[in-house]
ROLOFI-397993 format. One record per atom (N, C-alpha, C): residue in three letters; x, y, z negated. Coordinates in steps of 0.2 Angstrom, whole numbers, padded with zeros to 4 digits, always signed. Layout:
REM residues N
ALAXYZ;...
***
This chain:
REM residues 289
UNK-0224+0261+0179;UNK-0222+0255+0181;UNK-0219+0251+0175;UNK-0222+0246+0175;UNK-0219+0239+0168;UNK-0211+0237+0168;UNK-0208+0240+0162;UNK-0202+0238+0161;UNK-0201+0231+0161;UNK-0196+0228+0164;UNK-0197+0220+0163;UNK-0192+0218+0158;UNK-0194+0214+0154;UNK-0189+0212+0148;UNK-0186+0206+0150;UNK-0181+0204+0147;UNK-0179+0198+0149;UNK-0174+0195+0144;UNK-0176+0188+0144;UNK-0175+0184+0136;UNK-0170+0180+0137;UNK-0163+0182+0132;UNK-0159+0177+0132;UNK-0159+0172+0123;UNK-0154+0168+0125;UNK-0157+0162+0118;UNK-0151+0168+0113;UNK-0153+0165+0110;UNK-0150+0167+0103;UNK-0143+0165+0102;UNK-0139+0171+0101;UNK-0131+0170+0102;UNK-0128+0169+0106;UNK-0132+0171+0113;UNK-0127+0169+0120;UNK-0124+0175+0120;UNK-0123+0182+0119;UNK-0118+0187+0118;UNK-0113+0187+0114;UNK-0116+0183+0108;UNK-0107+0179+0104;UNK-0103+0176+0103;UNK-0096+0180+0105;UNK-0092+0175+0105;UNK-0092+0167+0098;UNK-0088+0164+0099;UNK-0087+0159+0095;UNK-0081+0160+0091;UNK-0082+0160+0083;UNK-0076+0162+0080;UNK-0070+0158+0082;UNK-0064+0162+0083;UNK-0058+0160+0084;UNK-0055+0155+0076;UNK-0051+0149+0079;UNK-0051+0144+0075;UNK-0042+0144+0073;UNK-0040+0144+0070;UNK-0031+0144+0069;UNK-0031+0137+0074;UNK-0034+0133+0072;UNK-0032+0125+0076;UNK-0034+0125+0082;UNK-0029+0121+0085;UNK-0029+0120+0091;UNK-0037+0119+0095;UNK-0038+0118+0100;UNK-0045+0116+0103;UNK-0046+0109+0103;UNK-0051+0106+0104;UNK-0052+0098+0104;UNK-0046+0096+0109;UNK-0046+0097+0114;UNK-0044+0094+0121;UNK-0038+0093+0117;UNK-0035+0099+0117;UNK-0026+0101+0115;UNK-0024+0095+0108;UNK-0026+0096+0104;UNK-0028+0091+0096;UNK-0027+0082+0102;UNK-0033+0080+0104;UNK-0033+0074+0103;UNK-0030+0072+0109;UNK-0026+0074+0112;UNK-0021+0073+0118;UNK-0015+0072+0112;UNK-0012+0079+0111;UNK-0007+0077+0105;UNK-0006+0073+0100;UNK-0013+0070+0097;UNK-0015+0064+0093;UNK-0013+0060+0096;UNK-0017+0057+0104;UNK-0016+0050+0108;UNK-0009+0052+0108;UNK-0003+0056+0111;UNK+0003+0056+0113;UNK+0007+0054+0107;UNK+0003+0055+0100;UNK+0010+0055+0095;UNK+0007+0047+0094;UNK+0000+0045+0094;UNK+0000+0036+0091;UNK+0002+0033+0098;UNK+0002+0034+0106;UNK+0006+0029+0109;UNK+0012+0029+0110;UNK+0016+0033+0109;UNK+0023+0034+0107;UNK+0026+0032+0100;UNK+0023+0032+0096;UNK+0026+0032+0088;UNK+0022+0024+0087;UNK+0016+0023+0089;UNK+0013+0016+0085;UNK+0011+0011+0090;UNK+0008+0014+0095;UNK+0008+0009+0102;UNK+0013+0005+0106;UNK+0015+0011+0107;UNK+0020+0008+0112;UNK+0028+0001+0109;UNK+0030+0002+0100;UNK+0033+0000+0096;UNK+0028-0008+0095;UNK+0021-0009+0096;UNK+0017-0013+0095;UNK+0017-0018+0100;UNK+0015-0014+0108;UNK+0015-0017+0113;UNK+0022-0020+0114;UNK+0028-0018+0115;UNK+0035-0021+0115;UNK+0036-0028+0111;UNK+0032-0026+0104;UNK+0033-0032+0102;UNK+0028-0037+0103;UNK+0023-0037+0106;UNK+0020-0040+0106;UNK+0020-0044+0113;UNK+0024-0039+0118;UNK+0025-0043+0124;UNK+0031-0048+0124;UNK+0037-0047+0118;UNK+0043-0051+0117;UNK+0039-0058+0113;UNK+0034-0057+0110;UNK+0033-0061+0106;UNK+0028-0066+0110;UNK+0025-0064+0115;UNK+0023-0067+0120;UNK+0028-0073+0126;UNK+0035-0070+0125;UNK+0038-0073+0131;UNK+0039-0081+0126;UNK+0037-0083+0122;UNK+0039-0089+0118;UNK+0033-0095+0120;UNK+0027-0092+0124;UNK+0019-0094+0124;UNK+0017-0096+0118;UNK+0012-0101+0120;UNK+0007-0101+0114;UNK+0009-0107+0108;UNK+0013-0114+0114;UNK+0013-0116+0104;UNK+0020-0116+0105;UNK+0026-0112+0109;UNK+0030-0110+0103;UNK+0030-0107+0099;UNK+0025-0102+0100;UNK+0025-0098+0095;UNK+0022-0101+0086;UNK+0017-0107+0088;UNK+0012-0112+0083;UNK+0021-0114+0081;UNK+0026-0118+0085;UNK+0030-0122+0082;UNK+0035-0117+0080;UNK+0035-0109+0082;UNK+0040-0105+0076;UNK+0037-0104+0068;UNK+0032-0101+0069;UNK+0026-0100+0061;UNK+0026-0105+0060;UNK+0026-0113+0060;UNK+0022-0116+0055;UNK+0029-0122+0055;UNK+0033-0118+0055;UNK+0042-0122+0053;UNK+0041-0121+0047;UNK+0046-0128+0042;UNK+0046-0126+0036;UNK+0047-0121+0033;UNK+0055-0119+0035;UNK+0055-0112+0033;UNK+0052-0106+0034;UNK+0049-0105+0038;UNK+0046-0100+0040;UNK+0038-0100+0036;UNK+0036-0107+0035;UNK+0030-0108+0030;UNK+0033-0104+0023;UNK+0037-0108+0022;UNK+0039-0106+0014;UNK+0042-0099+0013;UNK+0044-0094+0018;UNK+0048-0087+0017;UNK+0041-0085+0017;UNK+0034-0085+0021;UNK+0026-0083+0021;UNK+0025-0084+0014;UNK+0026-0091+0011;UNK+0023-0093+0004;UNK+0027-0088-0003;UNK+0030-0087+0002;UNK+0036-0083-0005;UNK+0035-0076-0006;UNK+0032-0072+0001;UNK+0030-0067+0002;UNK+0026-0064+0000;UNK+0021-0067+0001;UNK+0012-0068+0001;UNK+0012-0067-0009;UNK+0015-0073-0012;UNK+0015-0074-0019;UNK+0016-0070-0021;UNK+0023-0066-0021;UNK+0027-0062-0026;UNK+0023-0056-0024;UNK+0021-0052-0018;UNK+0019-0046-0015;UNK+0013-0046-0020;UNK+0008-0051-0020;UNK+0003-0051-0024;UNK+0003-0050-0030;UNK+0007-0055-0035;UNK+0009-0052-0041;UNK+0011-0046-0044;UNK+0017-0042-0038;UNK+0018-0035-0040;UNK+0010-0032-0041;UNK+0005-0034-0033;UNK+0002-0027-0033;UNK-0004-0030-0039;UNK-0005-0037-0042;UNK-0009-0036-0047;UNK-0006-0034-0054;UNK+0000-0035-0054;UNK+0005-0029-0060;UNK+0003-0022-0058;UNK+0006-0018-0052;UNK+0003-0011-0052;UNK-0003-0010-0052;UNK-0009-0014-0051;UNK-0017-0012-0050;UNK-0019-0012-0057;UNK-0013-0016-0063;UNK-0017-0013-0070;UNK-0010-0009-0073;UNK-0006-0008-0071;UNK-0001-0003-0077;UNK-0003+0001-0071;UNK-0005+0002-0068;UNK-0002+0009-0060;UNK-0009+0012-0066;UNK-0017+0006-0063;UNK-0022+0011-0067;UNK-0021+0016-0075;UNK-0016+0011-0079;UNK-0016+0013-0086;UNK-0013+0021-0086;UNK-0006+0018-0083;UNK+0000+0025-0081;UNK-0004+0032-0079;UNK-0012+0030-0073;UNK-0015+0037-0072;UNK-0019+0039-0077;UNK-0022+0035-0080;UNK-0025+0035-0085;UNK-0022+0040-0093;UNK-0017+0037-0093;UNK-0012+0041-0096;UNK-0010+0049-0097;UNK-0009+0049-0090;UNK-0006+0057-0088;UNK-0012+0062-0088;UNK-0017+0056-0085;UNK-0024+0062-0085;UNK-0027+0063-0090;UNK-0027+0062-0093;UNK-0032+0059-0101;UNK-0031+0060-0108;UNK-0022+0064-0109;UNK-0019+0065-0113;UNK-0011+0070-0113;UNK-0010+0073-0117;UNK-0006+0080-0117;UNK-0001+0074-0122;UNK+0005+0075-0120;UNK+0010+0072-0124;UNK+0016+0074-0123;UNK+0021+0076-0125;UNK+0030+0080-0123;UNK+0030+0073-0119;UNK+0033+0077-0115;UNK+0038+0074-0109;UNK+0034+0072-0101;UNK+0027+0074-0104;UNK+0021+0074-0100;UNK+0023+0074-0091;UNK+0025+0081-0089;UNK+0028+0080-0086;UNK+0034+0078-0080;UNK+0038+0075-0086;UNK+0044+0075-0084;UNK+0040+0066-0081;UNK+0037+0062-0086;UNK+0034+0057-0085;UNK+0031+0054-0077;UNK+0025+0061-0074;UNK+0024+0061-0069;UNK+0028+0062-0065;UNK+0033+0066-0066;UNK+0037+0066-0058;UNK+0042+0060-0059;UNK+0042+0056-0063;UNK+0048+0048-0063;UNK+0043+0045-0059;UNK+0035+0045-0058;UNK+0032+0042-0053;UNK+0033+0044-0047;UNK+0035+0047-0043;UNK+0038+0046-0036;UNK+0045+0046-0036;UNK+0048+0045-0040;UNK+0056+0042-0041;UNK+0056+0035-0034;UNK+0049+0030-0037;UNK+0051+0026-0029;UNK+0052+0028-0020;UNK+0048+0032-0021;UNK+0048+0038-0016;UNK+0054+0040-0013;UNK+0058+0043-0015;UNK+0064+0047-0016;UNK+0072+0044-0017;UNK+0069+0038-0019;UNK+0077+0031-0022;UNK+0077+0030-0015;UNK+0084+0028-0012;UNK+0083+0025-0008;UNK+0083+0017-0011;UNK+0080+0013-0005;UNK+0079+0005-0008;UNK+0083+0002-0011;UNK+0090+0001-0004;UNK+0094-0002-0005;UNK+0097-0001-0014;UNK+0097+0008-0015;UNK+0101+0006-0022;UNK+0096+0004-0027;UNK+0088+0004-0026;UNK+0085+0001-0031;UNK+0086-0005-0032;UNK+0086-0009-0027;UNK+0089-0014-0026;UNK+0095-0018-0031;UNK+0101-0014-0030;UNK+0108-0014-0033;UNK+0106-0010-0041;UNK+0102-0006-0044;UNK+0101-0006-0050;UNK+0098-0012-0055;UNK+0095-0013-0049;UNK+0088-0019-0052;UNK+0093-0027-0053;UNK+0096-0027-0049;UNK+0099-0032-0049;UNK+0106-0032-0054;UNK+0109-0025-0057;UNK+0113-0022-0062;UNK+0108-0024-0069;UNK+0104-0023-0068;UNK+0100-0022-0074;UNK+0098-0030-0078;UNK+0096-0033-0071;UNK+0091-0040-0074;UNK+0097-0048-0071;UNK+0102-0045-0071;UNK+0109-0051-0070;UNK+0110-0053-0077;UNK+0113-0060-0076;UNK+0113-0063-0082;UNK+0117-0059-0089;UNK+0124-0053-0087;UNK+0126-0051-0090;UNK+0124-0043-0091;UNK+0117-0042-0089;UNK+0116-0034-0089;UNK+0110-0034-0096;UNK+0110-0029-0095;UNK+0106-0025-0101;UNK+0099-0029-0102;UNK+0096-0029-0098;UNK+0089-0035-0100;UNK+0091-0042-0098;UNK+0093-0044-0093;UNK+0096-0049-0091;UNK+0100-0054-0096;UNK+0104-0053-0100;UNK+0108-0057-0105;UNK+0102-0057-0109;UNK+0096-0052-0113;UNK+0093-0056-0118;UNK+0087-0060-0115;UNK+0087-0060-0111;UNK+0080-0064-0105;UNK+0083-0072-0103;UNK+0089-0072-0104;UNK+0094-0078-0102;UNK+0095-0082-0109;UNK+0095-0078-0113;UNK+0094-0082-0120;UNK+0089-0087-0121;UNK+0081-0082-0117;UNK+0076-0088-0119;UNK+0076-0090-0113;UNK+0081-0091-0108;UNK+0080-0096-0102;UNK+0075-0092-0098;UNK+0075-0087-0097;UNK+0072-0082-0092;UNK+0078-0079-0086;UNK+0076-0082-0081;UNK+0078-0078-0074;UNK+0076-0073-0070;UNK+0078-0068-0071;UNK+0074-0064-0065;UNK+0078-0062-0059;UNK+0085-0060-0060;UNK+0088-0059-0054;UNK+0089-0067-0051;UNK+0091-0064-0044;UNK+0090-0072-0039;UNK+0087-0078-0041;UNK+0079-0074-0042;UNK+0072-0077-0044;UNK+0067-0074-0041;UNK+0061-0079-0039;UNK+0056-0074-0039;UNK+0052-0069-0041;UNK+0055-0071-0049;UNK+0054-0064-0051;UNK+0056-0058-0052;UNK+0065-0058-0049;UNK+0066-0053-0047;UNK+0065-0050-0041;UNK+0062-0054-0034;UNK+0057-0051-0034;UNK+0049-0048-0033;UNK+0045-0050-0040;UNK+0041-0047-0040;UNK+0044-0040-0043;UNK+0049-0040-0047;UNK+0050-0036-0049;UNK+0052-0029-0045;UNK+0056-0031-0039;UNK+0059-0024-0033;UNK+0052-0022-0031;UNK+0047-0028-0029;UNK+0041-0025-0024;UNK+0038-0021-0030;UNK+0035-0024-0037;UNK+0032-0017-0040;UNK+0036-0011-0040;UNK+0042-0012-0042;UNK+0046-0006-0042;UNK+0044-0002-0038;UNK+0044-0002-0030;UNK+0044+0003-0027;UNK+0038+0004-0022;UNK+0031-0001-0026;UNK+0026+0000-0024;UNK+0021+0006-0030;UNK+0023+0005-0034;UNK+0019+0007-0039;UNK+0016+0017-0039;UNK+0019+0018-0034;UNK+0015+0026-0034;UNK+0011+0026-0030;UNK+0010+0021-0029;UNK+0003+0021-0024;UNK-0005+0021-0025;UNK-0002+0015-0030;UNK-0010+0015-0037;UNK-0010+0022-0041;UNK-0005+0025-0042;UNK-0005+0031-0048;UNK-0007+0035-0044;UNK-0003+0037-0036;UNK-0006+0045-0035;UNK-0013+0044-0030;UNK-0015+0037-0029;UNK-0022+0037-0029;UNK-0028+0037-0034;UNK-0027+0035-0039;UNK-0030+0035-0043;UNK-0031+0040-0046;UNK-0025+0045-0047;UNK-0024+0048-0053;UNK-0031+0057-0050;UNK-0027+0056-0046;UNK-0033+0064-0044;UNK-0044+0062-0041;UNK-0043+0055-0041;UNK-0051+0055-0043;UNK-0052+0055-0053;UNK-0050+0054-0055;UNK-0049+0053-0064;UNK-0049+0062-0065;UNK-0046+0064-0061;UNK-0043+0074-0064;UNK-0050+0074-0061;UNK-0054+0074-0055;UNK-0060+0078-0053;UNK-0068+0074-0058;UNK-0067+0069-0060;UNK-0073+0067-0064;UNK-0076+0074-0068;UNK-0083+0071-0069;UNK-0083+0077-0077;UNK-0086+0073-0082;UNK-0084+0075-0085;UNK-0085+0073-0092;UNK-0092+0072-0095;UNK-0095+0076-0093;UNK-0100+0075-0094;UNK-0105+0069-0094;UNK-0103+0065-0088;UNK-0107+0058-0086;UNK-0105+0054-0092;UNK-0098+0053-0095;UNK-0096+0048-0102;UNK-0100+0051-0108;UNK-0101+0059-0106;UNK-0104+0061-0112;UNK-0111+0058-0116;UNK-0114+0060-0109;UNK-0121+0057-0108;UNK-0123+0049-0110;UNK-0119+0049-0107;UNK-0116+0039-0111;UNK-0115+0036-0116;UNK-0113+0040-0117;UNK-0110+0041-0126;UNK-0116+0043-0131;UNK-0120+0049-0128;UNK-0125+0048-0132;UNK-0131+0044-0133;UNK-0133+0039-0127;UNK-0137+0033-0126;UNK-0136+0028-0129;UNK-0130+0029-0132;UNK-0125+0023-0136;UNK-0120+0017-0133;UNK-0120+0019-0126;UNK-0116+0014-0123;UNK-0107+0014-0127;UNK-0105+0008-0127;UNK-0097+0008-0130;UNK-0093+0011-0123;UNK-0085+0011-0127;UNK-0081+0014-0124;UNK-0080+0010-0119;UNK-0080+0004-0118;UNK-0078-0003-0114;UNK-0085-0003-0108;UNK-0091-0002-0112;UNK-0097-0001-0109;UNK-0097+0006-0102;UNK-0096+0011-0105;UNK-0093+0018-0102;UNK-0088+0017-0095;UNK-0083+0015-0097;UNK-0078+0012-0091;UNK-0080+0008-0087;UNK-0085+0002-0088;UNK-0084-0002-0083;UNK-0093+0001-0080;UNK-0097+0004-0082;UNK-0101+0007-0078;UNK-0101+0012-0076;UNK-0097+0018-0078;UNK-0097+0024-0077;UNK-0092+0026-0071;UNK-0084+0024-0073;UNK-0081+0027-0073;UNK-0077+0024-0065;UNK-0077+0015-0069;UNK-0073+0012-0065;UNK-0077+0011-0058;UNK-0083+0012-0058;UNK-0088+0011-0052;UNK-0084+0019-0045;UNK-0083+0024-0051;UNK-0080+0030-0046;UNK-0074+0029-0045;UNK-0071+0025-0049;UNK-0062+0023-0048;UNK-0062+0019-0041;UNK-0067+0014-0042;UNK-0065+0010-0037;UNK-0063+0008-0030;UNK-0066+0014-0025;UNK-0064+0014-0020;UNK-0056+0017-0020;UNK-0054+0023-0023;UNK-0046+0023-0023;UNK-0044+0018-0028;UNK-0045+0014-0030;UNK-0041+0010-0034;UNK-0041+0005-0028;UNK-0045+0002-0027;UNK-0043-0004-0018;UNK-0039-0001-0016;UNK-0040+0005-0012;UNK-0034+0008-0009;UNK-0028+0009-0011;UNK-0026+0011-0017;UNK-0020+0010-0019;UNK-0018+0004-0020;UNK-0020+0000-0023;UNK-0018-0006-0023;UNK-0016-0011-0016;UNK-0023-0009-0013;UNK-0021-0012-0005;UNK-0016-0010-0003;UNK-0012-0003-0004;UNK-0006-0001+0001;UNK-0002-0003-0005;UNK-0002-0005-0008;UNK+0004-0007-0014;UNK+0006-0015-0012;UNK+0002-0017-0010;UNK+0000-0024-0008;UNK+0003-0023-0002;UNK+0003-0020+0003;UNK+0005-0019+0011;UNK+0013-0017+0011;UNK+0013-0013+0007;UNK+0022-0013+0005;UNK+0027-0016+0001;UNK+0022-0019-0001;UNK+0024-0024-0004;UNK+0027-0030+0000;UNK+0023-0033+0006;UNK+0022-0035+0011;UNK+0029-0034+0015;UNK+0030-0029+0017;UNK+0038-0026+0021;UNK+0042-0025+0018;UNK+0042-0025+0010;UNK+0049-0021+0007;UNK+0057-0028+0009;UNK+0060-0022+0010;UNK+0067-0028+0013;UNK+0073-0025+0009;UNK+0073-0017+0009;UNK+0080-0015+0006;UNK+0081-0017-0003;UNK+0074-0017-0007;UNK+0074-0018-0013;UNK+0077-0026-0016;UNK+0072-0028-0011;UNK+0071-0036-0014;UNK+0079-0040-0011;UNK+0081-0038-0004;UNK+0087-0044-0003;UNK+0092-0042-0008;UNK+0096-0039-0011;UNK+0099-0039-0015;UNK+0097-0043-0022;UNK+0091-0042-0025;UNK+0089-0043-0031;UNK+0089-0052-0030;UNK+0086-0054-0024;UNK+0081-0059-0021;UNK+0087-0066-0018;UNK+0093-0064-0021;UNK+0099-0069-0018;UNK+0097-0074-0011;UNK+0091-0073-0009;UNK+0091-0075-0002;UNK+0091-0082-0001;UNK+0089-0087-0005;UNK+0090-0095-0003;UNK+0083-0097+0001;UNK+0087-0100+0006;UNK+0080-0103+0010;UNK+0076-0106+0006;UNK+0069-0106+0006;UNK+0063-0110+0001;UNK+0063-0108-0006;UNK+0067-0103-0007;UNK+0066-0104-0015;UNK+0064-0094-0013;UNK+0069-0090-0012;UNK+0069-0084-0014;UNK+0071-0078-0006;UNK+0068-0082-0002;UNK+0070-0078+0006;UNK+0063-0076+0010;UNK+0063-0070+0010;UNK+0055-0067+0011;UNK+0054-0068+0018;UNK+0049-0066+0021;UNK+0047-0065+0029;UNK+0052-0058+0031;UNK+0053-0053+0028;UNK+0057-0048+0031;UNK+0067-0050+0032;UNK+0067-0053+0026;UNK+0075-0055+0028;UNK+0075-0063+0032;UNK+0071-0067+0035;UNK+0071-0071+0038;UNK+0069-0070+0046;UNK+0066-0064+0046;UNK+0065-0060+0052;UNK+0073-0056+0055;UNK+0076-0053+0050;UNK+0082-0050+0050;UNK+0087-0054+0053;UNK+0087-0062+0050;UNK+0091-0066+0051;UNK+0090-0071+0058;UNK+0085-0069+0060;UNK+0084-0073+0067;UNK+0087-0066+0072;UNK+0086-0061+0070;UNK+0087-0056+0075;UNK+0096-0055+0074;UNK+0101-0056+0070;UNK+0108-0058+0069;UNK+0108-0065+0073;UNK+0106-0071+0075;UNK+0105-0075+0078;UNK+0102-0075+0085;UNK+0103-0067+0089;UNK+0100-0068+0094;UNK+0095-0070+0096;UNK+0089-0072+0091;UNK+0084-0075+0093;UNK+0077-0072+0091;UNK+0076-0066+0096;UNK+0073-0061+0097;UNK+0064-0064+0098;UNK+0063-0070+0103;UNK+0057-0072+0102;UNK+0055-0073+0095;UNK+0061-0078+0091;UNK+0058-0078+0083;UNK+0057-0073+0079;UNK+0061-0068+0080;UNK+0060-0062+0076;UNK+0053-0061+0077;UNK+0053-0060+0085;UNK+0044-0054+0086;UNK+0039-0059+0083;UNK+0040-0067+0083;UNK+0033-0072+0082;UNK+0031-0070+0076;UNK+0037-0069+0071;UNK+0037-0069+0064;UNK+0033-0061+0063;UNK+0038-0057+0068;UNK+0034-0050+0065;UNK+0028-0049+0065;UNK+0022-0053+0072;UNK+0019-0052+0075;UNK+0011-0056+0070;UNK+0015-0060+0066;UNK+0011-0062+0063;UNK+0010-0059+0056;UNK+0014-0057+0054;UNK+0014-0053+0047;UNK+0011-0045+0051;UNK+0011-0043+0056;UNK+0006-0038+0057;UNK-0002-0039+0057;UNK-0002-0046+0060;UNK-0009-0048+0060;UNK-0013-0048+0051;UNK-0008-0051+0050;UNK-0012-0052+0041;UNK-0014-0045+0039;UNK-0007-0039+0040;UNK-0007-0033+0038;UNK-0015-0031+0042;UNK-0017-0031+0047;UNK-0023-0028+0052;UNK-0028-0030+0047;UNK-0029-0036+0046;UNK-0034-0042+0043;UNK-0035-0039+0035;UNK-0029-0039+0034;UNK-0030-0035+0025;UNK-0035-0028+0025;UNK-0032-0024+0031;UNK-0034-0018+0031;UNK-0042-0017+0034;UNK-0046-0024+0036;UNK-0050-0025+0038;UNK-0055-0026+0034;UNK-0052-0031+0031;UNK-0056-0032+0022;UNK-0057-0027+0017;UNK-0051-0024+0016;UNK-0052-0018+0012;UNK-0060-0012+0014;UNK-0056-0011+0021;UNK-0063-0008+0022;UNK-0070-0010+0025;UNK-0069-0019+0024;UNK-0076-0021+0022;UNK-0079-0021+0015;UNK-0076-0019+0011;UNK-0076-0021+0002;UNK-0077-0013+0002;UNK-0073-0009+0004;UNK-0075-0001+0002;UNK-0082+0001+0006;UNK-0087+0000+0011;UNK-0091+0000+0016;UNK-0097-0002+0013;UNK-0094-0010+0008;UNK-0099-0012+0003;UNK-0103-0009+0000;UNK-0096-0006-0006;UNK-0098-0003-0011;UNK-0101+0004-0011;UNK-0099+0006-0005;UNK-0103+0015-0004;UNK-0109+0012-0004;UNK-0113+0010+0002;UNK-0119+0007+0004;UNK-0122+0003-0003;UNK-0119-0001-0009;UNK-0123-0002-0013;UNK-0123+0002-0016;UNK-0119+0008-0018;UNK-0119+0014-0023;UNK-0127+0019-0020;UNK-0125+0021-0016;UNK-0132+0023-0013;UNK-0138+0019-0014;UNK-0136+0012-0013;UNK-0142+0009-0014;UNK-0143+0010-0021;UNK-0140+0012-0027;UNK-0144+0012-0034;UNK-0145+0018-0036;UNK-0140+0025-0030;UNK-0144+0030-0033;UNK-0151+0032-0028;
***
């Protein structure tokens, strides 16, 4: 009598290895539950508050003069910090990675000093430091330079406490490079100037946006730094976060949210471009190799 055999697929007797992390279901339940409680649900509230004003209150809250001019103030300084950080933030990584020097790093860890300050006192040092009678301040006021209750003091708070964002993104694509790509460069005869702007900066690029663009984005919200440094004058030195503050001290909780509502939009809209600009650049990189 014919034994009869009988075919199963391959690996249906073995189990699946066991994984420390959770299972899909478990993971993405907990995910949806931490982003609508922690980022939706904070989002949605304001979004319904900033609704109860309708459509052109909301047009005749944003496009007050004041509230033009605290966006225009915003907008400017925030950018100038993050194009100050997007070249010393690169130089600073460039630095650390690139070279052995005493105090090396003592250096590095002064870069997440932002991190760790709270705002407020950075705020109250900065504004110690660059006041007419302090340490920089008095010789910056001989040649008629203002920086405290100025704009530039503050560009000065926002790069403060924006600038480790460009170094610790930067800084560990530059340690993983290898050397060898400059090498090879080097011996084809390309210059030093030559080497960086084809070689290196091409790999920088994507975290170098990224840092920058979050340098730019928190630069965007920072409030504890800058009100104290920033003397707060309508149209001259009063940002969208402290004239957001100051409607919500005024019970006027539709203004707040219109205002917030709209400085989230830009935020969305930035983070939109960026990763159409990063999306780019992959897609042409591939396209040359």
């Amino acid at each position: 009598m014919p034994r009869l055999r009988f075919a199963f697929p391959a690996g249906a007797g073995r189990r699946a290895p066991r994984s420390v992390i959770p299972g899909f279901r478990l993971s993405l339940g907990l995910t949806l539950l931490y982003l609508g409680l922690i980022v939706m649900l904070p989002i949605g509230a304001l979004l319904l508050k900033a609704a109860d004003v309708g459509f052109w209150g909301y047009i005749a809250i944003i496009t007050s003069p004041r509230t033009l001019a605290s966006f225009q103030i915003t907008i400017t300084t925030a950018a100038a910090a993050a194009l100050f950080n997007a070249v010393y933030g690169l130089g600073l990584a460039w630095v650390l990675v690139r070279y052995e020097f005493p105090g090396k790093r003592l250096l590095d860890a002064m870069v997440d000093v932002p991190f760790a300050l709270p705002t407020a006192v950075a705020g109250l040092a900065l504004t110690a430091l660059f006041a007419k009678n302090g340490w920089f301040g008095a010789p910056l006021a001989q040649w008629g330079i203002q920086v405290a209750y100025a704009p530039a003091g503050i560009v000065c708070a926002m790069a403060f406490t924006s600038i480790p964002f460009v170094v610790r993104t930067v800084q560990p694509v530059l340690e993983d490079m290898e050397p060898e790509l400059e090498e090879a460069a080097a011996t084809l005869g390309a210059t030093d100037f030559t080497i960086f702007r084809r070689v290196i900066f091409p790999t920088l690029f994507p975290a170098f946006l990224a840092g920058t663009s979050l340098a730019f984005a928190r630069s965007l919200g920072e409030f504890g730094a800058v009100v104290f440094i920033a003397g707060n004058q309508p149209f001259r030195t009063e940002i969208v976060a402290l004239l957001t503050f100051i409607r919500l001290e005024e019970y006027d909780y539709a203004a707040a949210a219109a205002i917030a509502v709209t400085m989230l939009g830009l935020a969305f809209l930035m983070l939109l471009v960026v990763n159409a600009v990063q999306t780019w650049h992959q897609r042409s990189a591939m396209g040359e190799g």
